[in-house]
N, C-alpha and C positions, 0 to 999 in steps of 0.2 A: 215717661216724665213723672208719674203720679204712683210707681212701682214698688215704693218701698216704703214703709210706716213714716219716717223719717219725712219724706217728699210730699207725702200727704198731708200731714202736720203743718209742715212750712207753707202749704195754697190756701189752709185755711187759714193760716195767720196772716197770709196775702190779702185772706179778702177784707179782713178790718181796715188796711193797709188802703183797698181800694174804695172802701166807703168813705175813708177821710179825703182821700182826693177827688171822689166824687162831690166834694162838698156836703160829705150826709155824716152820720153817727154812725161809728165803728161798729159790725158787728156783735154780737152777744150772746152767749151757749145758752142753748133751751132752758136750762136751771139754774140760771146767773139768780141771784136773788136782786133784791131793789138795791140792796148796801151797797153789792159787788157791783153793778151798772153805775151808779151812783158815784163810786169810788173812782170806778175805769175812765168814765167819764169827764170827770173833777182834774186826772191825772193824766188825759192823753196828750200827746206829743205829736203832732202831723208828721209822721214817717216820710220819707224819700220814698213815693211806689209808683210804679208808669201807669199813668193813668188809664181808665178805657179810649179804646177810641172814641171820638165823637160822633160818628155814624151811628157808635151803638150804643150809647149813654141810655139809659133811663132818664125820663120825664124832669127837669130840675125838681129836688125837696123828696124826691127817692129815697125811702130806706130800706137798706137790707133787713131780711129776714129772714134767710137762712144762706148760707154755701155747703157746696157738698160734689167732692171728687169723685172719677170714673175710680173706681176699684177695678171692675172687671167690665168692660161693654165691647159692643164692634156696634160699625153702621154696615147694614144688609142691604144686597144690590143685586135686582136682577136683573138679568140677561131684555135687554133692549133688540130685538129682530125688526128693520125695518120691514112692510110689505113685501112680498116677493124675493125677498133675499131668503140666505142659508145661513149668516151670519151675521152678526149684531153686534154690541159693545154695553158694559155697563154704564150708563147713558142716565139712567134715570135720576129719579130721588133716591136716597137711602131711607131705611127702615132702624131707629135706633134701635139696644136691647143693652142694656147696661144697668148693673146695679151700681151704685151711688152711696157713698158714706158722707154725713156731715153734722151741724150745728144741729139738728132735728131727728138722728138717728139716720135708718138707711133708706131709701129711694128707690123704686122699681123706676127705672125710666122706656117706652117703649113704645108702639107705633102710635101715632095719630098727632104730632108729638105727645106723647105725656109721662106724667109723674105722680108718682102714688105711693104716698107714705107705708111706711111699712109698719110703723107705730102706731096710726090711729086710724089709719083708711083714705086719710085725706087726698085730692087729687085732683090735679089742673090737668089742661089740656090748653094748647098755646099755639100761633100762626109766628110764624116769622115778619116782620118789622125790615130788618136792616142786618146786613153782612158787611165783615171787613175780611178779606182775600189773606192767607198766610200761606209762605209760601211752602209747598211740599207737604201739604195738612187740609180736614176741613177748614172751611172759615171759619171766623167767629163771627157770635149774632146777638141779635138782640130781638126775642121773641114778647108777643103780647099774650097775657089771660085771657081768653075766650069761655072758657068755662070752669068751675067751681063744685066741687064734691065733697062736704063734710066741712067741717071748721076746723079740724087740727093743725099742724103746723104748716101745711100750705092753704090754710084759710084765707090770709090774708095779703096773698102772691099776685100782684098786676104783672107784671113784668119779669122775665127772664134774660140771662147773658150765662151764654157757652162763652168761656172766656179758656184762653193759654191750651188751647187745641192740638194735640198732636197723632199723626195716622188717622185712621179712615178715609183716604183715597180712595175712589174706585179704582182696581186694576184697569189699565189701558190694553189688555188682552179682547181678544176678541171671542166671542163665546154664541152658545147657540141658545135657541128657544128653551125657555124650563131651566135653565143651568142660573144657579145663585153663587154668591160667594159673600163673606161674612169678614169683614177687616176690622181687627182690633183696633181702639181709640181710647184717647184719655182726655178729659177736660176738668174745668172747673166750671161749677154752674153755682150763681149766683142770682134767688129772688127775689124782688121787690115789691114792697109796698109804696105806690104810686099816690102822692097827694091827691084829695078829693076835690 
């Protein structure tokens, strides 16, 4: 979905897209000056963009502060053996591992869930909230901040959405003890700063 310079481009322009239907203020590049915000502002236009779901909306009075597309990730899956059996099923949680480009430069994203700038150090760690089902895909979600590391650009991140999800399935193969397997995915992840 997110494969070519081109389609990547167009998710982030999506997410301004989905802050104004959030009822919040259009996204903003990390070195927009006050004129350019000011100007963009002064001049937007509420775009036609399918909203989030409401299962996984952010808090009303959420503003985005940053989005940033899968470039390159899989969710990791191991091999589930019940007791006494010989064979299992990828059954579990997945393990993400995907780097991230966006409004803040690039992203380590990775187990626990977390994300960690790759520009300043900064870095959250989040639980999941709420899921909405797509079909033939992870779902998409809506994750909460639980922890905070540094003030740079996810300094001020309450909230997360994996939003326009595609791959990461676990295979429905059946597999033994120890065997993993590693499925490519792509999303867009969009953070929020949560009224106080």
């Amino acid at each position: 979905m997110f494969r070519t310079r081109r389609s990547r481009i167009r998710a982030l322009a999506l997410t301004g897209s989905l802050a104004v239907a959030a009822g919040t203020v259009g996204a903003v590049t990390y070195n927009a000056s006050a004129a350019e915000t000011t100007a963009s502002a002064t001049n937007a236009v509420a775009p036609a963009a399918p909203a989030i779901p409401k299962e996984i909306r952010p808090p009303a009075g959420s503003r985005p502060v940053g989005a940033y597309v899968v470039v390159t990730g899989t969710q990791n899956y191991t091999c589930v053996v019940p007791a006494g059996a010989t064979q299992g099923g990828y059954t579990g949680a997945s393990v993400p591992e995907a780097q991230l480009l966006g409004t803040g430069g690039r992203l380590h994203h990775f187990a626990g869930p977390s994300w960690q700038s790759l520009r300043d150090g900064s870095l959250v760690t989040a639980t999941k909230v709420a899921a909405t089902p797509r079909t033939g895909t992870i779902p998409e979600l809506l994750l909460k901040v639980t922890s905070h590391t540094g003030e740079g650009v996810l300094g001020r991140a309450d909230y997360i959405n994996r939003l326009y999800t595609s791959g990461g399935v676990a295979p429905a193969t059946t597999c033994t003890t120890g065997q993993t397997v590693d499925v490519p995915y792509q999303a867009l992840y969009v953070f929020w700063d949560a009224p106080a």
